[in-house]
N, C-alpha and C positions, 0 to 999 in steps of 0.2 A: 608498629608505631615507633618515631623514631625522634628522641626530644634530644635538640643543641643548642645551651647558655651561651654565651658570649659574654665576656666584660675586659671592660679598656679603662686604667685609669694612671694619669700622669702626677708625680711627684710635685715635679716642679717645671717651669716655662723654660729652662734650659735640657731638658732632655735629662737628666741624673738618672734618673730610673722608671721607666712604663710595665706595667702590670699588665698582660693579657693571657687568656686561656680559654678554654670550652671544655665541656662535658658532654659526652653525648650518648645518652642511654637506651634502654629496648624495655617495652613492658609485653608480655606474651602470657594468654589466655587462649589456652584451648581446652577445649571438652577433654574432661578426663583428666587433665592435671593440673597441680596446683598454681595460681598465678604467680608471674615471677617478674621482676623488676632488677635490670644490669645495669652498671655500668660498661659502656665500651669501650669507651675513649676518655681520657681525662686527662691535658694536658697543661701547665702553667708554664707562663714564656713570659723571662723577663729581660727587660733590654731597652739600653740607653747610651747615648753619647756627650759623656761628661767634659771631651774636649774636644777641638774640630778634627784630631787625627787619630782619634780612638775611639770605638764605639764596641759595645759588646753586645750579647745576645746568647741565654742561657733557655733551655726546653729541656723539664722536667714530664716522660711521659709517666701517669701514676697509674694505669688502668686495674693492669695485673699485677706486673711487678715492677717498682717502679725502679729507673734509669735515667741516665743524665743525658743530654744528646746535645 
């Protein structure tokens, strides 16, 4: 079984900053061992174009270990 959040949310009407990311985890039950609940995926991505000739875009993967990308 395989669950992914989603969420979008904007600063302001000019683009300054948008907030998006997901998570997406495993829960595993089988006979004989104990149940488990992961994370897989866990990434926050933020990004915005505060003027018409610059725009940025930053991705934080946090799963394991986390890294800027």
């Amino acid at each position: 079984m395989a669950v992914a959040v989603l969420g979008c949310g904007c600063v302001s009407a000019q683009n300054l900053l948008q907030v998006h990311g997901y998570v997406q985890g495993r829960f595993t039950d089988q006979p004989g061992t104990p149940d488990r609940l992961e994370i897989r995926r866990a990434r926050l991505i933020l990004s915005g174009e505060p003027l018409a000739a610059f725009s940025y875009r930053f991705q934080v993967d946090a799963a394991k270990e986390p890294y800027l990308m």
